[in-house]
SEBALUM-359425 format. One record per residue: residue in one letter; y, x, z of N, C-alpha, C, O, CB in turn. Coordinates in steps of 0.001 Angstrom, whole numbers, plus 500000, padded with zeros to 6 digits. Atoms other than C-alpha are relative to their C-alpha. Last residue first. Glycine has a CB too. Layout:
N
AYXZYXZYXZYXZYXZ;...
This chain:
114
X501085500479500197015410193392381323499746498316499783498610497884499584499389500530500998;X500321500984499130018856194862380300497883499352499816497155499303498824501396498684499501;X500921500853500876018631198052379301499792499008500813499154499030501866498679500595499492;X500120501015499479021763200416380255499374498735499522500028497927498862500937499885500273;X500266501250500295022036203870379286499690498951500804499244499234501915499250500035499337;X500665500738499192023585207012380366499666498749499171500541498416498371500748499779501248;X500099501223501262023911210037377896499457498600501543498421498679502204498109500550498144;X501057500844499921024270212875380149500503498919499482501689498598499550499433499809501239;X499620501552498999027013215680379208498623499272499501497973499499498481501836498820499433;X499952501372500917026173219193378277499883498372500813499396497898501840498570500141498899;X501303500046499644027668221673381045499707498667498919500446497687498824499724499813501790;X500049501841499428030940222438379756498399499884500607497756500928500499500225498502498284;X500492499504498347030567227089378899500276498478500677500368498608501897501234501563500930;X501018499771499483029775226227375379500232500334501745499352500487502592499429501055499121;X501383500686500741032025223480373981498934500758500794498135500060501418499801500302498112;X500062501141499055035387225505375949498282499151499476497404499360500313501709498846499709;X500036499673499105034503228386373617499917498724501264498898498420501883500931500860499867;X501624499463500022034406226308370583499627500940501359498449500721501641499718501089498480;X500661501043499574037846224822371984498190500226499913497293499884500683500600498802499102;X499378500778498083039758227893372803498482498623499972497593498436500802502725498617499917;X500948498898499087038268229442369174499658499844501515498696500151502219500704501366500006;X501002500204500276040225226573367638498729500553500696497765499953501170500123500197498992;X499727501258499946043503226768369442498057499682499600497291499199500434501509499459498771;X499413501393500472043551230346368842499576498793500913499130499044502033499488499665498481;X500556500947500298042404233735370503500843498708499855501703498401500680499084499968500791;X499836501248499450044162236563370041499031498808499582498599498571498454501303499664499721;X498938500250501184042145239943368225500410498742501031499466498404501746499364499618498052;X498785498828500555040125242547370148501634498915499994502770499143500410499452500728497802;X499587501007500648037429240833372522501847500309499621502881500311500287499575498655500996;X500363500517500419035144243186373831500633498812499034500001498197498174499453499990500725;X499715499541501350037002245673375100499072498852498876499155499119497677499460501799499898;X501054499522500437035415245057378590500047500603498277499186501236497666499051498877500299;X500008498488499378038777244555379841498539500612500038498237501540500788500596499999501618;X499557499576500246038907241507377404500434501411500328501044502218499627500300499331499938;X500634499697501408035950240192377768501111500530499468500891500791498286499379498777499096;X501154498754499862036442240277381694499163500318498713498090500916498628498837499603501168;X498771498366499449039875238594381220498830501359500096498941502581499996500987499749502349;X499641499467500621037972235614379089500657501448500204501011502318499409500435499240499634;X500502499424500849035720234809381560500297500944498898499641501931498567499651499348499738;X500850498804499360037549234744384689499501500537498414499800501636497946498481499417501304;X499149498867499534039841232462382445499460501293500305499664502333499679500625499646501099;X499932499657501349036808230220381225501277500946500305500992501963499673500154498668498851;X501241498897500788035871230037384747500078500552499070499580501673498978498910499620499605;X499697498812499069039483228964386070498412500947499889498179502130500139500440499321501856;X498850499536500274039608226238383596499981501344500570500454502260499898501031499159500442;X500392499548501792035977224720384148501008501098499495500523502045498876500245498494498739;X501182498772500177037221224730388044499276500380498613498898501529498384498767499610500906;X499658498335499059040261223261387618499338500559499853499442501512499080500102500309501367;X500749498660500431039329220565385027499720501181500415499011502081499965500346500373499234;X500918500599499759041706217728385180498708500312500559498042499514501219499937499610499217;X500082501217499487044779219252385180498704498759500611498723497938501527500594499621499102;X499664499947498079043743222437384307500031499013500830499306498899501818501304500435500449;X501196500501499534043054220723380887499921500527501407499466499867502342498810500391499115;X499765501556500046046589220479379854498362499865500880498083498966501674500217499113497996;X499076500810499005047390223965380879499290498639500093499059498143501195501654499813499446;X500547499393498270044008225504379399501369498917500645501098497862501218500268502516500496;X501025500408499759045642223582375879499172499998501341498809498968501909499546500454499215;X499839501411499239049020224524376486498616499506500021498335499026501119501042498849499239;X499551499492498394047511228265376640500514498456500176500220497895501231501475501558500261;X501311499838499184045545227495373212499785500014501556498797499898502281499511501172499630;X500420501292499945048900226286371525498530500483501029498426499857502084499766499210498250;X499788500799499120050528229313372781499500498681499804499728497873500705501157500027500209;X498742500523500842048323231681371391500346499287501468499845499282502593499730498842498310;X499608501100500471046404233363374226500747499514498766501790500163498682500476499713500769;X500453500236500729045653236881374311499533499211500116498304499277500085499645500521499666;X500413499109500997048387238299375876499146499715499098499436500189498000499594500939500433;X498871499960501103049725235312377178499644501064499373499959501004498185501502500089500420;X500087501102500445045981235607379735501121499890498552500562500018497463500244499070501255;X501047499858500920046844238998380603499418498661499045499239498792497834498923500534500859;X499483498911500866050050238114382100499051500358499207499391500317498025500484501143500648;X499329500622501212048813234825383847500306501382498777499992501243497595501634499161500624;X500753500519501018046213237036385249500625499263498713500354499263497513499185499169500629;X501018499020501394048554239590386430498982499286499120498653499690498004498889501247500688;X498562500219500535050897236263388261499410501291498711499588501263497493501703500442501400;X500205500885501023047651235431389364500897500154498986500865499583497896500014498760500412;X501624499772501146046678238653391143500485498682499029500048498780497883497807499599501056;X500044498844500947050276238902392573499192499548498937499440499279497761499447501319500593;X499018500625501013050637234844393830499684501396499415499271501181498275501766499412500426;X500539501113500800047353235881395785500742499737498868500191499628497773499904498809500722;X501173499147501232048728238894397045499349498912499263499032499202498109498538501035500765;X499222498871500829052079237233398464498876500361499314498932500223498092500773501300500804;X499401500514501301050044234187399834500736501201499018500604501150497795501147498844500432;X500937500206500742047862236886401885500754499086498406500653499354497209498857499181501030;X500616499457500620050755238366403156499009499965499202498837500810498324499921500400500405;X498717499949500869052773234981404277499284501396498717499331501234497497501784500595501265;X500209501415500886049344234376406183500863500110498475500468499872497333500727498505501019;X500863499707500251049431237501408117499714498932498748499022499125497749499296500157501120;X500423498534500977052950237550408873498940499681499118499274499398497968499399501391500905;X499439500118501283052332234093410336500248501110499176499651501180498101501070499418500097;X500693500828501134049087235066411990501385499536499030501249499545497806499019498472500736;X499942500532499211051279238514414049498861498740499057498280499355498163501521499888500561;X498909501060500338050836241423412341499504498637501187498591498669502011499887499477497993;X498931499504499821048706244717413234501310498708500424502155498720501319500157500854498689;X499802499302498505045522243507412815500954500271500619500808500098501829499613501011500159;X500085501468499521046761241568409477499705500313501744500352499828502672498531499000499060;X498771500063499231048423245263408535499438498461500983499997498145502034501654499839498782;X499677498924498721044222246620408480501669499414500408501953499511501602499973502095499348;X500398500254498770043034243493406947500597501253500740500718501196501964498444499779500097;X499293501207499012046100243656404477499026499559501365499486498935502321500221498429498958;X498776500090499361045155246964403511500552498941500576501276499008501570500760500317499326;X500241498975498891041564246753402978501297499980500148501392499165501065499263501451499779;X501050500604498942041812243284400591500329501059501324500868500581502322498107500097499353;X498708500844499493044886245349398523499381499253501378499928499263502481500612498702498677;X499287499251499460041962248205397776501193499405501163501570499853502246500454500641498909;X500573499789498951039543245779397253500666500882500809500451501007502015498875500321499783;X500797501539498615041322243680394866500011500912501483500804500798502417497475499330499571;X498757500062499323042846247183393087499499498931501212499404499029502436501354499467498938;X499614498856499154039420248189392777501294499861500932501548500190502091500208501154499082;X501047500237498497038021244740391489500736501222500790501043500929501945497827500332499784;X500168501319499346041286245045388379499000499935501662499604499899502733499192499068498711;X498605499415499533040538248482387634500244499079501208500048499159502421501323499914498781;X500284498307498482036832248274387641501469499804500301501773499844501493499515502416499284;X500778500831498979037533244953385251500135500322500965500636499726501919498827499872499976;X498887500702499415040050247228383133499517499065501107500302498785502014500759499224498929;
């Protein structure tokens, strides 16, 4: 489903540089937002598939803060799921042990007065 997924990418990529030649820059612009809102609007869709919904407000809530942690652990999960690798929904719990390993471990700062 990965292959599928990169194929379509590259397929949609080659067509809009060939209409973007063609089009004027607003056209061209309006087309790119259109494929962008696609691919996410398939991620969200895969994502509710094997999300609960407490695990999906969870990603919501931390989006907020978090974008890029959020949008790795996404990538991650869609390419463990079109790898067959990952059968059953994931919970609330599983969300967070997952979140635990892909954080970068946090630095301990201290402060010694002399």
């Amino acid at each position: 489903m990965d292959n599928e997924l990169e194929e379509i990418r590259r397929r949609k990529l080659a067509q809009m540089q060939e209409q973007q030649a063609q089009m004027n820059p607003e056209q061209a612009a309006y087309q790119q937002e259109q494929a962008k809102s696609e691919m996410e609007a398939r991620k969200q869709e895969i994502l509710r598939k094997i999300l609960t919904p407490e695990a999906r407000e969870r990603l919501t809530t931390l989006r907020m803060s978090r974008p890029t942690l959020v949008e790795q652990l996404e990538m991650q999960l869609i390419s463990l799921v079109q790898s067959g690798r990952l059968q059953n929904m994931i919970d609330d719990e599983q969300l967070k042990q997952l979140l635990a390993q892909v954080q970068p471990p946090k630095r301990e700062t201290s402060i010694k007065r002399v």
